[in-house]
C-alpha positions in Angstrom: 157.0 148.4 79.8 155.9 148.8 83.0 156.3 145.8 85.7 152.8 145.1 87.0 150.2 142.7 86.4 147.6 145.1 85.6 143.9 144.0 84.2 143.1 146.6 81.5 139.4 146.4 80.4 139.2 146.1 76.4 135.5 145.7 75.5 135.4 144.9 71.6 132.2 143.3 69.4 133.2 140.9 67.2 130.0 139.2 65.9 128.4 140.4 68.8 130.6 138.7 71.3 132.4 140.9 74.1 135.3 139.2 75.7 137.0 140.1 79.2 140.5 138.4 79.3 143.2 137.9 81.4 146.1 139.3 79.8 148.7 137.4 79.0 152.0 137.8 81.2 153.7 139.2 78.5 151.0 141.9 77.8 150.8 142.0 81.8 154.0 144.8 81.8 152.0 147.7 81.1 151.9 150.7 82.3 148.9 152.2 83.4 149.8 155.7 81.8 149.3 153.6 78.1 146.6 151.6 79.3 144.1 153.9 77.2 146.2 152.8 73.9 145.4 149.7 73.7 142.8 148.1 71.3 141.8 144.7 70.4 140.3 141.6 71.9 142.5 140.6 74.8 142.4 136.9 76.5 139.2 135.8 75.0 138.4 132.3 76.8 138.1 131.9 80.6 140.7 130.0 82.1 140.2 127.2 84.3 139.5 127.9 88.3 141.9 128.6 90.8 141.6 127.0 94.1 143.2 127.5 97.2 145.1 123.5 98.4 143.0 123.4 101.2 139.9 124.0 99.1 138.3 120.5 97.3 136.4 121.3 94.1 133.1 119.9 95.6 133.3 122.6 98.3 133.8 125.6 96.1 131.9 128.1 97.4 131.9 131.4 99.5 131.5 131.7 103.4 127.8 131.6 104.1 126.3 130.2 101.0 123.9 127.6 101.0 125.2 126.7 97.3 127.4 124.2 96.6 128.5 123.3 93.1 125.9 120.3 92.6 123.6 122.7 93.9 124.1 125.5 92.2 121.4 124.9 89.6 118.6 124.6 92.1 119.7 128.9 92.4 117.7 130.6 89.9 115.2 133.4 89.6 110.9 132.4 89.8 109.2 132.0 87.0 107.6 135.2 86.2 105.2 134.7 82.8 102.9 137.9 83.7 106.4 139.8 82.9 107.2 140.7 78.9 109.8 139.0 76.7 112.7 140.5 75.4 115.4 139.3 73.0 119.3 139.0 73.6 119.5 141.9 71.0 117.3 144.1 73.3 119.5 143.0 76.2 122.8 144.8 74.3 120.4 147.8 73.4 121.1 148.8 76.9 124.7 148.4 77.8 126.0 151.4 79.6 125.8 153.2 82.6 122.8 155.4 81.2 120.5 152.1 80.8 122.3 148.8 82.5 120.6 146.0 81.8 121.9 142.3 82.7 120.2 138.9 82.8 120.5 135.7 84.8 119.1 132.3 84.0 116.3 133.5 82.1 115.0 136.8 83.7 116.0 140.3 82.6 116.9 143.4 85.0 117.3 146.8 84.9 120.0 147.6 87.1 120.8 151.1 86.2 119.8 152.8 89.1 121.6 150.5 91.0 125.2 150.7 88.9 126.9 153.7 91.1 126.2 151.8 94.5 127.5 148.3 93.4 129.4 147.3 96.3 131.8 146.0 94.3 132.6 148.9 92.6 130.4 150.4 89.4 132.9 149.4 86.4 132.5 145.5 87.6 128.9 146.2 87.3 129.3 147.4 83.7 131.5 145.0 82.6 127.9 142.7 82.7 125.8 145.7 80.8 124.0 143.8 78.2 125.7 140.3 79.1 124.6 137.7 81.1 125.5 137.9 85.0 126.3 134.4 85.2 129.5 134.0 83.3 130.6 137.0 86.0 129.5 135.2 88.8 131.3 131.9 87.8 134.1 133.8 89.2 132.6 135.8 91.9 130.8 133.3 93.3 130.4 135.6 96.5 126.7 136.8 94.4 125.6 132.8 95.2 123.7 133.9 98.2 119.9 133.4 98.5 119.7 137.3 100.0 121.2 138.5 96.6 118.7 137.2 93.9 116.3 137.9 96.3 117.6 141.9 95.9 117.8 141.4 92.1 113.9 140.5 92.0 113.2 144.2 92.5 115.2 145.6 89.1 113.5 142.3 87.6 111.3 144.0 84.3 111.1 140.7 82.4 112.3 137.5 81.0 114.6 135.9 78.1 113.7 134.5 75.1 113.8 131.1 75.7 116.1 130.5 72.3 118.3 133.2 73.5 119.6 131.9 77.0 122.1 130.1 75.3 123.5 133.0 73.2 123.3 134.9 75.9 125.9 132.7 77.7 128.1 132.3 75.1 128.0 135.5 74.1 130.5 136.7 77.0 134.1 135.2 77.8 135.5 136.9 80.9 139.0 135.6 81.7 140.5 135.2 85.3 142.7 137.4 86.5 143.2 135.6 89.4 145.1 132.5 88.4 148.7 134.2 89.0 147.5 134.7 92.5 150.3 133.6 95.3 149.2 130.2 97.1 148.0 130.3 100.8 148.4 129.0 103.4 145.9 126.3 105.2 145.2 128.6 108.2 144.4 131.3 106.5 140.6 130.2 106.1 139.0 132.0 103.4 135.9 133.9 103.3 135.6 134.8 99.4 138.2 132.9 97.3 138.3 136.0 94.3 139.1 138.0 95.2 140.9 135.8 98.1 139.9 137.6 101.7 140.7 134.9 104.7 140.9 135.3 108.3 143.5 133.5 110.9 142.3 130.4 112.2 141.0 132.3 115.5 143.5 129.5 117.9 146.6 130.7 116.4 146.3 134.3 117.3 147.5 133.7 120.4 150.8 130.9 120.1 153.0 134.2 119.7 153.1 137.8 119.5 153.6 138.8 116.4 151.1 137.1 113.9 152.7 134.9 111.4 153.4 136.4 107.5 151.7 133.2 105.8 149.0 133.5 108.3 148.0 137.1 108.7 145.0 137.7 107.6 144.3 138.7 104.0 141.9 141.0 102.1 142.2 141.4 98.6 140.2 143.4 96.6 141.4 142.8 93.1 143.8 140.3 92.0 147.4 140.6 93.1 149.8 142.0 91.0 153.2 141.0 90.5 155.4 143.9 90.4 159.3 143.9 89.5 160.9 145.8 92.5 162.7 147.2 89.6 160.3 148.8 88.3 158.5 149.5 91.5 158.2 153.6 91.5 156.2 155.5 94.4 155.1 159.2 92.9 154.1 162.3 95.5 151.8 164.4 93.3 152.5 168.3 93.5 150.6 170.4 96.0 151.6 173.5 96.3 149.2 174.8 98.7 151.5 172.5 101.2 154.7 173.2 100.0 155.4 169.7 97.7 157.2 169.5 94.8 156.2 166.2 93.2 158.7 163.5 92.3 159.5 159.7 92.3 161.1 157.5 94.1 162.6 153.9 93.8 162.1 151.2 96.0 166.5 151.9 96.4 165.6 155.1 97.0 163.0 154.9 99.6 165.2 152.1 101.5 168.3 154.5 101.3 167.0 158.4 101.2 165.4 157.5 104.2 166.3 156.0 107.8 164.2 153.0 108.3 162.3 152.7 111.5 159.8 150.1 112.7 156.1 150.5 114.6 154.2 147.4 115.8 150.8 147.6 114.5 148.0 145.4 114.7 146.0 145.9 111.1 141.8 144.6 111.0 139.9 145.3 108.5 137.0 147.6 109.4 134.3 144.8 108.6 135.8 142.7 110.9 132.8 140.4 112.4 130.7 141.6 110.0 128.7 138.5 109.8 127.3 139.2 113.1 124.6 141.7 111.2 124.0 140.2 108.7 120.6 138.5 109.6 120.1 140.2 113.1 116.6 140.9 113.4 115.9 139.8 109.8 118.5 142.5 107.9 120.7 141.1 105.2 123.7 142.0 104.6 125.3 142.7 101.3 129.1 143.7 101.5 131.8 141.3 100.8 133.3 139.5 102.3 131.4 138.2 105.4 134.0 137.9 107.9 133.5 136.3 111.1 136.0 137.2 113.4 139.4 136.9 113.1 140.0 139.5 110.0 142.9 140.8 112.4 145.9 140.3 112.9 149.4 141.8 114.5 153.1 142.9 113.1 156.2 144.4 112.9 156.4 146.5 110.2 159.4 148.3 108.5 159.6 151.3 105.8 160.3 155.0 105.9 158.0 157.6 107.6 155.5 158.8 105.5 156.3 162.5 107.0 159.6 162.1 106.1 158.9 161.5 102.6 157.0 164.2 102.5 158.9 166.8 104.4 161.7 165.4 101.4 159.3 166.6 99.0 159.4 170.2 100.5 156.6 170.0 103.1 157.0 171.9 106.3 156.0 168.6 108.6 156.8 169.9 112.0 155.3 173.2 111.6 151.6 171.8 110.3 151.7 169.2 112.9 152.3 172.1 115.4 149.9 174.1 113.7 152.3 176.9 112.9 151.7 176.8 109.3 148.3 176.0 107.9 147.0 176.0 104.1 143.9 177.3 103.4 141.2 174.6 101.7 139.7 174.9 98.1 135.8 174.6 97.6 135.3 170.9 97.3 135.4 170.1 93.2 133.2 167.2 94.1 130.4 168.9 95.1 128.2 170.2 98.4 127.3 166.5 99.4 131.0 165.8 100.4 131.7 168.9 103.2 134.3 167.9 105.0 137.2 170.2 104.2 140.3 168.6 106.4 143.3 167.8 104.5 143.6 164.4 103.4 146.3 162.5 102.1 145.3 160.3 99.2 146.4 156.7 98.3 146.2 155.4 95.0 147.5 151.7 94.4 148.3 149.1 91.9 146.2 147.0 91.9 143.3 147.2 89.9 139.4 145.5 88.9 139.3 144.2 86.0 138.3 147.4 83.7 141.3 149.1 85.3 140.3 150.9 88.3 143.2 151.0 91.3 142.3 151.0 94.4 142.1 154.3 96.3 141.4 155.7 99.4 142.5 158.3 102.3 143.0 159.1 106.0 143.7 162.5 107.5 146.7 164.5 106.8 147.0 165.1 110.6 147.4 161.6 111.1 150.6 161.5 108.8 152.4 163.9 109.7 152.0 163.3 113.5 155.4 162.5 114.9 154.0 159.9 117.2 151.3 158.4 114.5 154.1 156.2 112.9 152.8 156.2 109.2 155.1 154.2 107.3 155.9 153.8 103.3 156.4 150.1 104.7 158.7 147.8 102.6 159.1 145.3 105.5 156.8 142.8 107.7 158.3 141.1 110.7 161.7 141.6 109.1 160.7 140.0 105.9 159.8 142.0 102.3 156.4 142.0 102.0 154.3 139.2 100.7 152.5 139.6 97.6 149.1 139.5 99.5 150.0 142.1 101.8 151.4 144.8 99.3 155.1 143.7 97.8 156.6 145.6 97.2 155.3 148.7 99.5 152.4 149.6 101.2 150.8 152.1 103.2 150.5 151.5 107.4 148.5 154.3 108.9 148.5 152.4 113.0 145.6 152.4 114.4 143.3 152.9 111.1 140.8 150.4 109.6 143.0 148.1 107.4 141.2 150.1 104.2 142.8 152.9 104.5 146.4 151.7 104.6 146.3 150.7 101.2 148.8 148.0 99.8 151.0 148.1 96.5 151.0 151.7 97.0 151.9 153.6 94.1 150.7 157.4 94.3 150.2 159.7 97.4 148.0 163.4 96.8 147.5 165.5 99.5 143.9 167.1 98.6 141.9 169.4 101.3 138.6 166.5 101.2 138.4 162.6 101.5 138.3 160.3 99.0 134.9 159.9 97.9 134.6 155.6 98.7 131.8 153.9 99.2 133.4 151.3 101.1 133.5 151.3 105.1 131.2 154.1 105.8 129.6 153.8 109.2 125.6 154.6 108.9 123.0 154.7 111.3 120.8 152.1 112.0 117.9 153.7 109.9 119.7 153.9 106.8 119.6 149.9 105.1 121.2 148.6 101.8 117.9 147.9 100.1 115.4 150.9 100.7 118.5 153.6 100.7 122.2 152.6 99.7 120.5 151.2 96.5 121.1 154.5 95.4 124.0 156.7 95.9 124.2 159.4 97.3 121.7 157.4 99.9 117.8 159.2 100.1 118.1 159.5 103.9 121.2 161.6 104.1 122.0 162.9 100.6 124.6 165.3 102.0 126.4 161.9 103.5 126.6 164.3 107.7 125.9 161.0 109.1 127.5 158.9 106.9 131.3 158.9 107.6 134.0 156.8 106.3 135.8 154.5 109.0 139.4 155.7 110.3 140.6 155.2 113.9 139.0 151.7 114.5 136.8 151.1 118.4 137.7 149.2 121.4 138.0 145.2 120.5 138.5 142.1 121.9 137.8 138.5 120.7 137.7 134.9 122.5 141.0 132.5 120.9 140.3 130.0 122.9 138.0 127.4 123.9 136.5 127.4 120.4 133.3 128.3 119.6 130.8 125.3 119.8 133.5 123.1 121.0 133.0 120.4 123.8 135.3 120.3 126.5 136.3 117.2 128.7 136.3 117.8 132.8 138.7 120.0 133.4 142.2 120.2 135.3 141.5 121.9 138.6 138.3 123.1 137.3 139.3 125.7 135.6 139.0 127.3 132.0 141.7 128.2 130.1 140.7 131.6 128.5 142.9 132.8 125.9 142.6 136.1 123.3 143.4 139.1 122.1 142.7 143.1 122.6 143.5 146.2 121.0 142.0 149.7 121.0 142.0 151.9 117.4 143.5 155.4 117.4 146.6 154.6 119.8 144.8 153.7 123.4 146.4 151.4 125.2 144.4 148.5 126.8 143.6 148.7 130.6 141.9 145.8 131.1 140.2 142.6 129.9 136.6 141.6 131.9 135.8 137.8 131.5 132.8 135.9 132.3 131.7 132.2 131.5 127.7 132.7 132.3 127.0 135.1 129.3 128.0 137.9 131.6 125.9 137.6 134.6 129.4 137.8 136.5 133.0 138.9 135.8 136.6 138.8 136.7 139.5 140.5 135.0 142.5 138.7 133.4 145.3 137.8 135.3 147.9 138.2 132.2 148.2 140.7 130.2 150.8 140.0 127.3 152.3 142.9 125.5 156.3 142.5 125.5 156.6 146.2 123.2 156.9 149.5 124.7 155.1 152.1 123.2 154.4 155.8 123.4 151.0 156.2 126.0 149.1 157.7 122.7 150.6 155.1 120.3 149.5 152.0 121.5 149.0 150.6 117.8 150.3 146.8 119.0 147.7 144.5 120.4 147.1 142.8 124.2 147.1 139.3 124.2 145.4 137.9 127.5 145.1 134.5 129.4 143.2 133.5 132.3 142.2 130.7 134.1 138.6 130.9 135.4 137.6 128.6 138.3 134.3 126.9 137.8 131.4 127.6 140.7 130.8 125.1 143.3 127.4 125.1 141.8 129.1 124.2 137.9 131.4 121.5 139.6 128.1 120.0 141.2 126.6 119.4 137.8 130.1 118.0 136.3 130.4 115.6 138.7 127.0 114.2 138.5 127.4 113.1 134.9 126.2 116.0 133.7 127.1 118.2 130.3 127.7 121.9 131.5 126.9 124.6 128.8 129.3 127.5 128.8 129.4 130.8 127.3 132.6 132.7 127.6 132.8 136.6 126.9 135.7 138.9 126.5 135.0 142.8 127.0 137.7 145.2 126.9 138.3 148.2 128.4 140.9 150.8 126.7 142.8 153.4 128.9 140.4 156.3 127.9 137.3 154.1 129.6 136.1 153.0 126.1 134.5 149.3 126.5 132.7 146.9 124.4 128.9 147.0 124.4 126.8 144.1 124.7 124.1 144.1 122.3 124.9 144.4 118.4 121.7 146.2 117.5 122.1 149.6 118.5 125.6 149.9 116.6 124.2 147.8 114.0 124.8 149.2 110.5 124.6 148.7 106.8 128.0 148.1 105.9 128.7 146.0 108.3 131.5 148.2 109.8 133.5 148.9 113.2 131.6 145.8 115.3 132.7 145.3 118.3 129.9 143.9 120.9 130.9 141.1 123.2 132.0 137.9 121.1 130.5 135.3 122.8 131.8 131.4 122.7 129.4 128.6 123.3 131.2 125.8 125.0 130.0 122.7 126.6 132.1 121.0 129.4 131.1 117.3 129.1 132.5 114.7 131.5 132.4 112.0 129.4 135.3 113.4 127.4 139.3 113.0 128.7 140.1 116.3 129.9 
């Protein structure tokens, strides 16, 4: 048996019931290489919900939602009588990927063509083919947003038999895999609570360097496994176009073949701020989760080099990152639309969705192998193991890259000549929206994906820590503001400056302090700037203050990187579909009232 919690999908009709269970911990050791030999109803029954401590029952629900629990039955579809009627038993006629059909709360969809761009990958979709969505959502209760049943209208082609919505329901038992999850901590606020994705509480960024283990930010995107280090193996796949002779390796082995050296990085995940899009200029947005701002976060990592591992597996490192040696690319076996023929290296992990599907992704082979691109096989994290929500017991660090493609509980590594085919964190122009063209995939506007790339090296970024946003002040100590924050440029560029302004950025000033106590190489800047200022109010602000007044604030942050790169202001020329790589100025809404102690 193998030592991971792994959710294996066993779909099996018994009296025309399909169950989805958690498996039970003893059931949990097994390998994904016998997952296929397993039959049977596993875990039939949902267990109860999990909540975060901080989290009250009442106030179960995801970031942005306009749902809560009492609420929740107010959320259903229109009444649509001018649409036909269909049975439960035509509902499981159509329960594949060939004709998808689902139904919530009395209507009936036809999702099919919508089943390869699920954002939250295909397979979740299916698990609801010819079920009813709701028993799903129960745990995913990220889909309880008015935008979404609003999309669903479109696939809408009917209703329920009103005698049938109650088989429907009970027709279904999907267990949660999510209950052996490790606790959080308080200040790590969530924005989706399954999987769990929650960002720093934005003040605490800055009361030291190196961001906390319990409070780094976390994005999951299945349940966490628990893995016995034991067991723990790490497998390079053959490639002998590159020189590699596949093997295994031991956690022991990785911490002892290998010297261990440490790179400061600062990891954010690529949709960080992505809930500045969604609604700008009337444009939904429909990835998960819906991050505001502080999905980032700095540290200290530890592990072996990833070029080292693979320069142990017979790789010629040094000469391919000199270009001395080169290996000629195969024709893409995934087809014409995916052109890109650079060598990637490939990331599988293990974790996995409920049907079984690990996690995957990759980032360029260049990148790995660079001597000064500090890719780690990480085992450590501000000289601690790993915590189970960032990767125990190894994960990938690629500095510099969108937190996607560092990919934790790592557990394969396949050097192919083309990227990983992911939907996820691909940057589109602002033409291309979710509704009229990711709907389907490849997307109508750009079928051959040329302007549709997946995020790697992340842009110039800097956010406002302090004052909070939509906080009121008291007067001030020498009329000033305390400014604090953080900065950090993707790709290894070092921070120059940091511009402030507290009038919505009619005028500026630069920091005074710029706070980064590691040296790094001048092209591996990975570790982040924290600033502090103190801006003096105008004569003309003070005027108002001391005439009873309430002065309204807003303080910006725009950084400039040592190639010249700088925040723009405005959102809706960058904005984008996936809600990926935002960066415009973050703007804090303060008011300074008098009335209030300092």
């Amino acid at each position: 048996d193998f030592g991971v919690s792994v959710f294996i999908r066993v779909a099996a009709m018994r009296i025309g019931q399909k169950s989805w269970g958690a498996l039970s911990h003893a059931a949990q050791r097994v390998n994904r290489r016998h997952a296929a030999a397993i039959a049977g109803v596993i875990g039939a029954g949902a267990a109860a919900p999990v909540f975060c401590r901080e989290q009250k029952p009442a106030a179960i629900q995801d970031k942005g939602s306009s749902f809560k629990v009492e609420d929740l039955q107010k959320f259903a579809p229109d009444s649509r009588p001018d649409l036909p009627t269909f049975s439960f038993s035509d509902l499981q006629d159509h329960a594949s990927s060939e004709s998808c059909w689902v139904t919530f709360r009395g209507a009936v969809y036809d999702v099919t063509d919508f089943v390869t761009a699920h954002p939250g990958e295909s397979s979740r979709l299916l698990m609801a083919a010819g079920a009813d969505l709701e028993t799903f959502w129960n745990v995913y209760r990220l889909h309880y947003r008015g935008h979404i049943l609003s999309f669903l209208e479109k696939y809408r082609i009917g209703n329920l038999k009103a005698e049938d919505l109650q088989v429907a329901r009970g027709a279904v038992t999907f267990g949660d895999a999510f209950e052996d999850d490790p606790p959080r901590h308080p200040d790590c606020q969530p924005a989706t609570m399954k999987p769990f994705c929650g960002e720093t509480r934005l003040d605490l960024l800055t009361d030291s360097y190196f961001t906390p283990n319990e409070i780094f930010y976390k994005r999951n995107h299945h349940s966490v496994p628990r893995i016995d280090p034991e067991d723990y193996e790490l497998v390079v796949e053959d490639c002998p176009e590159l020189g590699i002779k596949g093997r295994s390796f031991t956690l022991e082995e990785l911490k002892t073949l290998f010297p261990k050296v440490e790179t400061v990085s600062v990891m954010q995940c690529a949709g960080n701020r992505g809930e500045d899009y969604h609604g700008l200029d009337g444009k939904p947005m429909f990835n998960s989760p819906h991050w505001n701002v502080a999905a980032i976060s700095n540290a200290k990592y530890g592990g072996a080099r990833m070029r080292d591992v693979l320069k142990y597996c017979g790789m010629d490192v040094d000469g391919h990152a000199l270009g001395h040696k080169s290996a000629v690319g195969t024709k893409n076996p995934l087809g014409e639309q995916y052109a890109q023929q650079d060598w990637h290296c490939h990331f599988e992990s293990y974790d996995a969705c409920e049907p079984g599907d690990p996690y995957c992704g990759s980032t360029f082979l260049d990148k790995v192998i660079d001597p000064f691109g500090d890719a780690l096989v990480c085992y450590e994290m501000n000289g601690r193991e790993l915590p189970r929500d960032h990767g125990y017991p190894v994960r990938a660090v690629i500095p510099g890259h969108a937190g996607a493609r560092q990919p934790k509980f790592l557990h394969k590594i396949d050097l192919r000549p083309y990227a990983h085919p992911t939907l996820q964190c691909r940057g589109m122009p602002p033409n291309i929206d979710f509704e009229n063209d990711l709907a389907h995939w490849p997307p109508k506007k750009d079928p051959t994906l040329r302007t549709i790339q997946t995020v790697q090296e992340m842009p110039v970024q800097s956010i406002v820590c302090w004052p909070p946003q939509n906080g009121t002040m008291g007067k001030q100590q020498n009329d000033e503001i305390e400014i604090r924050g953080v900065a950090w440029s993707g790709g290894g560029s070092g921070i120059y400056r940091v511009d402030l302004s507290i009038d919505g950025g009619k005028s500026w000033e630069a920091a005074d302090q710029l706070h980064k106590p590691v040296v790094q190489h001048r092209r591996s800047q990975f570790g982040w700037t924290q600033f502090f200022h103190k801006y003096k109010l105008t004569d003309e602000m003070k005027a108002k203050i001391s005439k009873g007044e309430k002065l309204k604030l807003e303080v910006i942050s725009k950084a400039v990187d040592a190639q010249f790169n700088v925040q723009p202001d405005d959102p809706r020329p960058h904005w984008n579909s996936r809600g990926v790589a935002v960066n415009h100025w973050y703007r804090v809404k303060v008011d300074v009232d008098p009335k209030y102690p300092a």
